[in-house]
FIBALUM-73556 format. One record per residue (C-alpha): x, y, z; residue number from 1. Coordinates in Angstrom, 2 decimals. Each point is the difference from the previous one (the first is absolute). Example, Ala and Ser with C-alpha at 12.3 -4.5 7.8 and 13.67 -1.06 7.14 Angstrom:
PT         X         Y         Z   lovo
PT     12.30     -4.50      7.80      1
PT      1.37      3.44     -0.66      2
END
This chain:
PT         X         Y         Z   lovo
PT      0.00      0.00      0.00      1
PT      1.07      3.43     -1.04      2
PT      0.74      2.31      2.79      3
PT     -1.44      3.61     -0.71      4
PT      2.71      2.61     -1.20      5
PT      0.79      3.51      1.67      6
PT     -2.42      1.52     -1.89      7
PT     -2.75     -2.13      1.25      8
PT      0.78      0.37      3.34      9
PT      0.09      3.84     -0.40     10
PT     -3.56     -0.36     -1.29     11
PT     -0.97     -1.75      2.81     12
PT      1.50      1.79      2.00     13
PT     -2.93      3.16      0.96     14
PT     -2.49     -2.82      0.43     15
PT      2.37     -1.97      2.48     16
PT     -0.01      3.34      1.99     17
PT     -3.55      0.33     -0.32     18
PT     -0.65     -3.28      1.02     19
PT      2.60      0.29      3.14     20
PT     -1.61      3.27      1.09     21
PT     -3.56     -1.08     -0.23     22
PT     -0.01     -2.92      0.82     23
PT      2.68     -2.33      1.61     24
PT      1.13      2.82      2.40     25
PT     -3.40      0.48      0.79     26
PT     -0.35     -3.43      0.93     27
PT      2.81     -0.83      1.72     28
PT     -0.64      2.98      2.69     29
PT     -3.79     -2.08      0.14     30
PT      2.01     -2.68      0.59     31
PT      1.93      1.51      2.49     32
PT     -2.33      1.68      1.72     33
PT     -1.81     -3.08      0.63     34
PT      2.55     -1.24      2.33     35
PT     -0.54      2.00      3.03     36
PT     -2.30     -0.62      2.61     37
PT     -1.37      3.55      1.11     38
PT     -2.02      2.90     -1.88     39
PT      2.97      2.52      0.42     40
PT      2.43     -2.35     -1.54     41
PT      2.80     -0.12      2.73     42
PT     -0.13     -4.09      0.74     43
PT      1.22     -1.92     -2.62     44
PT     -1.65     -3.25      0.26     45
PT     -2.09     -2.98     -1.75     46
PT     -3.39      1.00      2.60     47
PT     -1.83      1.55     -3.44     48
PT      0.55     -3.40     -1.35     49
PT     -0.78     -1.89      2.70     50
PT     -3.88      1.39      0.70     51
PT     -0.47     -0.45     -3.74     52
PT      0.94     -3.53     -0.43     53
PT     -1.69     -1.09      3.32     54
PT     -3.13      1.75     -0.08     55
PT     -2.44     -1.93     -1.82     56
PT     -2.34      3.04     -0.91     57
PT      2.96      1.46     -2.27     58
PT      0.29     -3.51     -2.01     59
PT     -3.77      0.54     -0.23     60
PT      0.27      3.38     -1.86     61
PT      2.73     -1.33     -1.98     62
PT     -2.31     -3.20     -0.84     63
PT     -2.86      2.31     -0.83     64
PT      2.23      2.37     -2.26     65
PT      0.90     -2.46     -2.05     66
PT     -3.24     -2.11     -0.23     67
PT     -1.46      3.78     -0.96     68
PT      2.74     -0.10     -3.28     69
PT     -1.16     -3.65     -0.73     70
PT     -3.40      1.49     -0.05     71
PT      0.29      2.12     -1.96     72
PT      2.45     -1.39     -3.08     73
PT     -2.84     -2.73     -0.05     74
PT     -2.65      2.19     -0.60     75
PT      2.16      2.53     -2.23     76
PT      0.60     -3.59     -2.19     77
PT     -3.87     -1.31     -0.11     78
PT     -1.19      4.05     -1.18     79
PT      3.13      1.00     -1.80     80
PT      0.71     -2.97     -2.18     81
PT     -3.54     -0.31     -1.75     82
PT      0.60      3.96     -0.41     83
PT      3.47     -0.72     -1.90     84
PT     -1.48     -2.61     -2.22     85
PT     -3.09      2.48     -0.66     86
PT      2.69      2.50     -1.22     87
PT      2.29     -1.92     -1.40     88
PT     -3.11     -0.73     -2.94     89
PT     -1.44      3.12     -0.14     90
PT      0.26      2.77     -2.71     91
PT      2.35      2.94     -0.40     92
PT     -2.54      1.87      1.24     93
PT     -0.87     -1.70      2.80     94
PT      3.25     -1.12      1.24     95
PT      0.44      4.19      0.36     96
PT     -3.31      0.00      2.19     97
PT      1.30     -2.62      2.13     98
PT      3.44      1.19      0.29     99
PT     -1.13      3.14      1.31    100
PT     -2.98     -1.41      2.48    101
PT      3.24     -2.50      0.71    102
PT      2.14      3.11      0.93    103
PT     -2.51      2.22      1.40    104
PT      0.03     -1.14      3.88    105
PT      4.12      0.64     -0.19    106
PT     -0.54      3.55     -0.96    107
PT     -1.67      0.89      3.64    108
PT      1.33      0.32      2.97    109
PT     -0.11     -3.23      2.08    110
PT     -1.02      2.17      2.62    111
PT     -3.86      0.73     -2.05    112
PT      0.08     -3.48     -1.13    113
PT     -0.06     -1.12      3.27    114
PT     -2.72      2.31      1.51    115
PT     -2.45     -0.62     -3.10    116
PT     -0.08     -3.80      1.18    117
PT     -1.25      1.64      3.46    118
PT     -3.03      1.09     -1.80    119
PT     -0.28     -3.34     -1.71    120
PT      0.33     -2.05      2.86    121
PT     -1.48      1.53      2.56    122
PT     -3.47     -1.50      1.61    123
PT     -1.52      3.25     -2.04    124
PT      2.17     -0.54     -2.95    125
PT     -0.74     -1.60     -3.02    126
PT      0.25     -3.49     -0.18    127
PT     -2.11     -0.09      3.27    128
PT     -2.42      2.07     -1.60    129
PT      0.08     -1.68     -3.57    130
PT     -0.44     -3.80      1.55    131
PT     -2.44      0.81      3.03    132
PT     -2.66      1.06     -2.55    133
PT      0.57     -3.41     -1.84    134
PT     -1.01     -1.82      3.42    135
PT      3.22     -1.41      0.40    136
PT      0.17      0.99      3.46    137
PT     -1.67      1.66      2.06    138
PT      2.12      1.70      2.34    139
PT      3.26      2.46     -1.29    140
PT      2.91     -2.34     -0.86    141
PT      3.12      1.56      2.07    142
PT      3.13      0.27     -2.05    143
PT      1.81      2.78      1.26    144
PT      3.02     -0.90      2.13    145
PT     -0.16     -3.87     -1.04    146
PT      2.15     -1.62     -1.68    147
PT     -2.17     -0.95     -3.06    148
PT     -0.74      3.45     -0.19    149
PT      3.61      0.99     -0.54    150
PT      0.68     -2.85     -2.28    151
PT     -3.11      1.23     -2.08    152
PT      1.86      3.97      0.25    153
PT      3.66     -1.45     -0.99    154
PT     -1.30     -2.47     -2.37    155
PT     -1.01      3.02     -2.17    156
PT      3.02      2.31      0.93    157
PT      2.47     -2.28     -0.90    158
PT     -1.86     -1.07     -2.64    159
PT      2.20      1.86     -3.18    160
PT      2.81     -1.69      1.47    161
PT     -1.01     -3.46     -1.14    162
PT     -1.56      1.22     -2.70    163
PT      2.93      2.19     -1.82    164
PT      2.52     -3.03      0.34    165
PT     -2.41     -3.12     -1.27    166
PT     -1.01      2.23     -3.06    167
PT      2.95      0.82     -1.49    168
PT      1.00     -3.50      0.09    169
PT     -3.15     -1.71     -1.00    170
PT      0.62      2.91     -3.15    171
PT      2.74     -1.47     -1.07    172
PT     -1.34     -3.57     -0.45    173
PT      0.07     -1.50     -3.54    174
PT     -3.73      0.49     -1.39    175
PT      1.04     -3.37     -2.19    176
PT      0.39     -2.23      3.27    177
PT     -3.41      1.13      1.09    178
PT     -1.61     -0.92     -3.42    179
PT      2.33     -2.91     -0.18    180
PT     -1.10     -1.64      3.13    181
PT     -3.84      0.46     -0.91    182
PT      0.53     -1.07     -3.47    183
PT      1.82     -3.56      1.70    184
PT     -3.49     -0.83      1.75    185
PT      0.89      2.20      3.79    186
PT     -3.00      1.34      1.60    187
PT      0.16      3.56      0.81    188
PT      0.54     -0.70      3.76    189
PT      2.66     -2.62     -1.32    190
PT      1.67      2.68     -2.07    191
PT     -0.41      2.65      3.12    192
PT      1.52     -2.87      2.31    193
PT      2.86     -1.34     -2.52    194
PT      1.08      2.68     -2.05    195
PT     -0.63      3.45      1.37    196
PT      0.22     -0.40      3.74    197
PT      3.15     -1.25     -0.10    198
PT      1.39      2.29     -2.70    199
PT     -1.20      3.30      2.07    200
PT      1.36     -1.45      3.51    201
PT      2.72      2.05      0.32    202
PT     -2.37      3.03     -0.51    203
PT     -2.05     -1.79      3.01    204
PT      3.39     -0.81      2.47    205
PT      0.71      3.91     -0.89    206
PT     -3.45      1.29      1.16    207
PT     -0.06     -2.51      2.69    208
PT      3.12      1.56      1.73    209
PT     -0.71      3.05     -0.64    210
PT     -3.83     -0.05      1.64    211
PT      1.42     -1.67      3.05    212
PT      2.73      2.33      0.61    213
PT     -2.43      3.01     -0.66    214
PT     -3.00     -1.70      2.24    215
PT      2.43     -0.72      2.61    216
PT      1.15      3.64      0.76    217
PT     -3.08      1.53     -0.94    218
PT     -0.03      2.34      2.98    219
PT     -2.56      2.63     -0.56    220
PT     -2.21     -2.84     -1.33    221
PT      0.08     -1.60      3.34    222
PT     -0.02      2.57      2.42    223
PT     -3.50      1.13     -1.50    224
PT     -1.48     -2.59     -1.44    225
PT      0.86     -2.51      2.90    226
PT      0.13      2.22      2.68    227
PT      0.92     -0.67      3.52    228
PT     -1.40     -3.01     -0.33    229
PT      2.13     -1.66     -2.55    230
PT      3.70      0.04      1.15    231
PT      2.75     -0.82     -3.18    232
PT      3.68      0.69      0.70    233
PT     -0.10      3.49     -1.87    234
PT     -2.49      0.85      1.97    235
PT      1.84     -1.08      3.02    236
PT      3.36      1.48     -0.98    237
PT     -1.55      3.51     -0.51    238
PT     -1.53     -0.55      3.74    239
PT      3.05     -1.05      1.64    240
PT      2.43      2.98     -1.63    241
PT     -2.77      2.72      0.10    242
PT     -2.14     -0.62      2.62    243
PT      2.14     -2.22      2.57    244
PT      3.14      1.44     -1.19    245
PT      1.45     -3.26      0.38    246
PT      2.74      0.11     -3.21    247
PT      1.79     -3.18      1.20    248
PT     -3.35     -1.99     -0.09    249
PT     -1.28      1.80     -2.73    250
PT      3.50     -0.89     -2.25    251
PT     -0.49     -4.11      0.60    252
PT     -3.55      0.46     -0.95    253
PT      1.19      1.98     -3.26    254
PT      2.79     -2.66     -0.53    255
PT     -2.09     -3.29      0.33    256
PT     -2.65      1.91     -2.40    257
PT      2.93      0.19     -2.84    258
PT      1.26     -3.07      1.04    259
PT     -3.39     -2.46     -0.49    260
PT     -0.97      2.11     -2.95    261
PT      3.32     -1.05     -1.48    262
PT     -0.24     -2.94      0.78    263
PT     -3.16     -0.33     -1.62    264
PT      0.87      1.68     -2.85    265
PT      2.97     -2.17     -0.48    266
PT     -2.39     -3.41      0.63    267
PT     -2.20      1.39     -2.89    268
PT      2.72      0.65     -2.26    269
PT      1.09     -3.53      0.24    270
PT     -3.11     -1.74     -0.31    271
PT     -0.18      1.92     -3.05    272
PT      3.21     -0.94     -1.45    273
PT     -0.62     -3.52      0.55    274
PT     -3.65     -0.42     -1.34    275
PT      1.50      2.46     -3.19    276
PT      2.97     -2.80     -0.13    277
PT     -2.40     -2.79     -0.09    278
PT     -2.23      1.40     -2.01    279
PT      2.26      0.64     -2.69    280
PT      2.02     -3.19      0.36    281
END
């Protein structure tokens, strides 16, 4: 393997100092920082880590975090992938429609996003108010500050980033293997199963990791669509450094969040490359 040349290295260089500044300095003072045992930062010590590993209530929040991201890439996949394949055959004119009703929810703030599923899920809002009339039941369905609630809220906010990955690889697929696979006797769920789910999966492992790592940290989404009542290590991070002011405590929590999620991220990534690898095989 060819090692890069000086003038590679000098083009790498601003990013490297970018990436040093904002990031890996940042997180090794995190990292330090979690290693002291008071508020004021004067003990060093491993007492952070030790109430975090042997309190059962924090491997609860971590447990419910990422359950919340598993959530929410499966319902991201069952919406968003009939939505790709409903592009993918439309017109010219159409795929312009979709692309924009596709982009639309990126170009508010999360913020208003957030608040607008107040008024939909509230006991007043409007699916209580669309399926009470339909006699489905008679009493005001409560999905603020549950967690279906704030799957339902995420599943749509993260939404685009499912969709933007799976489409412009299920673009790219060969019309001719399509027409080639119905034209050999394949049913259409055959040819959906056989020949285009596996040729958009790495569109799918891209929107899968990047859902989960969005739904995850979604803070604001959280904090007011879950409330008090719903407790998610974001949620509980923000508490312990701004409320608490317990930095120490509120560093672990903030390093086991990166630390799962990476690990997650990582499992996903090879699953992926081994189902592409044996598909392809």
């Amino acid at each position: 393997m060819r090692l890069p040349n000086s003038a590679q290295w000098q083009l790498a260089l601003p990013l490297s100092i970018f990436y040093i500044a904002f990031f890996a300095a940042p997180l090794m003072l995190l990292i330090g920082v979690s290693f002291f045992n008071d508020e004021m930062l004067t003990q060093p010590g491993l007492e952070s880590w030790k109430r975090f590993v042997g309190d059962a209530f924090y491997w609860k929040v971590t447990f419910d975090t990422i359950k919340l991201g598993v959530y929410t890439v499966c319902a991201t996949i069952l919406i968003g992938y009939p939505l790709a394949l409903v592009y993918v055959q439309a017109g010219p004119r159409a795929k312009r429609i979709l692309l924009f009703i596709i982009l639309m929810p990126m170009l508010l703030s999360v913020v208003v996003r957030t608040f607008a599923w107040i008024v939909i899920l509230s006991e007043q809002g409007v699916i209580n108010q669309t399926i009470m009339p339909l006699g489905l039941t008679s009493t005001p369905i409560r999905l603020l500050q549950t967690e279906l609630g704030l799957v339902i809220s995420l599943t749509q906010i993260e939404m685009p980033l499912m969709l933007l990955p799976l489409i412009s690889v299920m673009a790219r697929i060969d019309p001719n293997l399509i027409d080639a696979s119905t034209s050999l006797g394949a049913s259409r769920w055959g040819t959906l199963f056989k020949v285009i789910v596996p040729l958009s999966f790495p569109g799918l492992i891209a929107g899968c990791i990047l859902v989960f790592a969005s739904s995850t940290t979604a803070f604001i989404s959280h904090s007011i669509i879950g409330g008090n009542r719903l407790i998610y290590l974001p949620l509980m991070i923000w508490q312990q450094a701004s409320v608490l002011y317990n930095w120490p405590l509120a560093a672990v929590g903030a390093i086991v969040l990166l630390v799962f999620v990476s690990l997650c991220i990582a499992l996903v990534t090879l699953v992926g490359k081994r189902s592409m690898r044996h598909l392809y095989v």
